[in-house]
N, C-alpha and C positions, 0 to 999 in steps of 0.2 A: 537297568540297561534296556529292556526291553521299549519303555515306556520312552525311553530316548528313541529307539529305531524306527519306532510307531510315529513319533511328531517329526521325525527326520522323514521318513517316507512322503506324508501327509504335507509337508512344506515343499518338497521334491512335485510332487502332483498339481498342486496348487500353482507353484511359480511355473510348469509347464502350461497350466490354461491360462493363466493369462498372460504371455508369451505368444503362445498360438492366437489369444482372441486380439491383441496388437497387430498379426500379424493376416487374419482371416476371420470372416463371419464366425461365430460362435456357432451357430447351427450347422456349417461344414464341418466342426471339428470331430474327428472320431477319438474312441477310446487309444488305436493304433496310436494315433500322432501323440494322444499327452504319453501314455509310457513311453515310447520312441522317446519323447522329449525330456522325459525326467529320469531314464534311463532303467525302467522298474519293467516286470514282467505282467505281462494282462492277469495274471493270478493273484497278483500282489496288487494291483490296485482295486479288482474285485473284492479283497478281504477288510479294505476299508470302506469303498463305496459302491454302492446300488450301480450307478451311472453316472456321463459328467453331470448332469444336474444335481448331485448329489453330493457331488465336489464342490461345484457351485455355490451350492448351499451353503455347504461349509464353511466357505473362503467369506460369502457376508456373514453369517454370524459371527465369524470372529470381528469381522472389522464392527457389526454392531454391538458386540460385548465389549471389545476395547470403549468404541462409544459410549455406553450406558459409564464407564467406570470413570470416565471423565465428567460427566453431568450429574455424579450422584451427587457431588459436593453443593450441588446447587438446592434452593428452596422454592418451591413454585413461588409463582411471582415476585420474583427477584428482582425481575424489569422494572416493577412498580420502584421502587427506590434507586435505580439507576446502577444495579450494581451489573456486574458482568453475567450475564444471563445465557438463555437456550442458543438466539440465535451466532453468539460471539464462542462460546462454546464449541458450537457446530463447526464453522467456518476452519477455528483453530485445529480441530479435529481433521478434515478435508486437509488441509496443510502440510498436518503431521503424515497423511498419504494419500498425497495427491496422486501419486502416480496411481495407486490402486483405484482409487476413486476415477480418472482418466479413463482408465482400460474399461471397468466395470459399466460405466454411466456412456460408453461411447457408444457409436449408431454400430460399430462390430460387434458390440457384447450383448447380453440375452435382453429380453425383455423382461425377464422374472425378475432378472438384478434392480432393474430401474423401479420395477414393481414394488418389491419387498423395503427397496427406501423411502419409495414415497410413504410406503403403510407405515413405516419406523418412525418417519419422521411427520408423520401426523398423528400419530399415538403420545411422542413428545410434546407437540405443542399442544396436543387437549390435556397432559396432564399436568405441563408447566405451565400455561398461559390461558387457557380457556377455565381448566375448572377453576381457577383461584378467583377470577374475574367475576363468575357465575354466582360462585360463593358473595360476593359482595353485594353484586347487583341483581340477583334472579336469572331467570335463564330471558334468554334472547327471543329474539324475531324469526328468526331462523334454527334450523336444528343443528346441535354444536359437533354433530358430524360431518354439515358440510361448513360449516367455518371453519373447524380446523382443515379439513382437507383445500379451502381459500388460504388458508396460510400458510399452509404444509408446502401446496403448491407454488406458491410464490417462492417460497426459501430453496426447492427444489430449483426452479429455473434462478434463481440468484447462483446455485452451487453449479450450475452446469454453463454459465455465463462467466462465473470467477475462474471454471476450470481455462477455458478460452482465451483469457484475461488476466494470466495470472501479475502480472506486474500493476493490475491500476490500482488496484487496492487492498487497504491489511485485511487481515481474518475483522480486528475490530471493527473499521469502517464497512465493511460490507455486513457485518450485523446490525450497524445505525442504519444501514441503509436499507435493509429489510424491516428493521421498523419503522422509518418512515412509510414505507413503500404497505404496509401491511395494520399497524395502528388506527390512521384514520379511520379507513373501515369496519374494523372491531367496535372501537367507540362509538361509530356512528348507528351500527349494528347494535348496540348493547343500550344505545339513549343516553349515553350520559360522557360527560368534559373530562377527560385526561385529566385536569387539576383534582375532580371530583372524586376520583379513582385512587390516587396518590393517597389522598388525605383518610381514606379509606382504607388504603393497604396498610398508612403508619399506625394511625386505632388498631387495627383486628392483632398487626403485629405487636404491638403495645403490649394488648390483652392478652395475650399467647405468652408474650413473657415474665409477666406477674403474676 
């Protein structure tokens, strides 16, 4: 019971800030307004959190742990053979909460928030699409922490474009369309033909499973 009253509290806190940050700058917000708002005492949201940045906090990890438990099923470069991959993953993820993603990612909410996705989602694409690549071909021209973060950022402004947009396209197509939009330059960056890559990915996976 206890451990119920704790994630009931903690869900009560959380859907008061971001309520408030729909509703006003994140940075106005005080402790007063989210217990006000979630109906809990300043003692009782102190026993869980530091500050609201701390709540904050919280509120993305969860949304990047539900994340991680949807992309485990994947195998880095998955891309290479056409299967459903990081960046279709992602988008269906965004989807499943958009609205959270809307509040968080919006010009009222922190800056930390926008922060800690871009880093999430550039830790993803170096460990599903850069290092598999790297493995084949050697390392690049560039250093593959600012490639990923060329990629990261791209997908980044694709997810805050789709948020705007939600009617023009599925979670699928706007992951083709972040590979178009992001491919080219990988390839070009890395010296070698997309057919050249494939044929590559099928060998290493061959071998990996004999």
């Amino acid at each position: 019971m206890e451990d119920r009253r704790v994630q009931r509290t903690r869900q009560l806190l959380e859907r008061a800030l971001l309520e408030l940050i729909e509703e006003r700058n994140y940075e106005s917000i005080t402790i007063q307004q989210i217990t006000d708002r979630a109906n809990v005492g300043r003692a009782t949201f102190y026993l869980h959190y530091r500050d609201k940045e701390q709540l904050l906090l919280a509120t993305i990890q969860r949304l990047q742990e539900d994340l991680a438990r949807q992309l485990e099923p994947l195998r880095p470069a998955d891309f290479l053979q056409e299967r459903p991959a990081l960046n279709e993953q992602i988008f269906r993820h965004v989807e499943r909460y958009r609205h959270l993603y809307e509040v968080l990612l919006s010009e009222r909410g922190a800056a930390l928030a926008r922060h800690r996705l871009m880093a999430y989602l550039t830790s993803q694409v170096e460990y599903f699409l850069l290092r598999p690549l790297l493995a084949l071909v050697g390392e690049p021209a560039v250093p593959i922490s600012l490639l990923a973060s060329y990629v990261s950022g791209t997908l980044y402004t694709a997810i805050t474009w789709w948020l705007e947009h939600p009617r023009e396209k599925t979670p699928e197509e706007m992951g083709q369309l972040v590979r178009k939009l992001t491919l080219p330059a990988i390839f070009a960056v890395l010296g070698v033909a997309p057919e050249q890559l494939v044929s590559q990915g099928r060998r290493a996976e061959q071998g990996s499973g004999s």
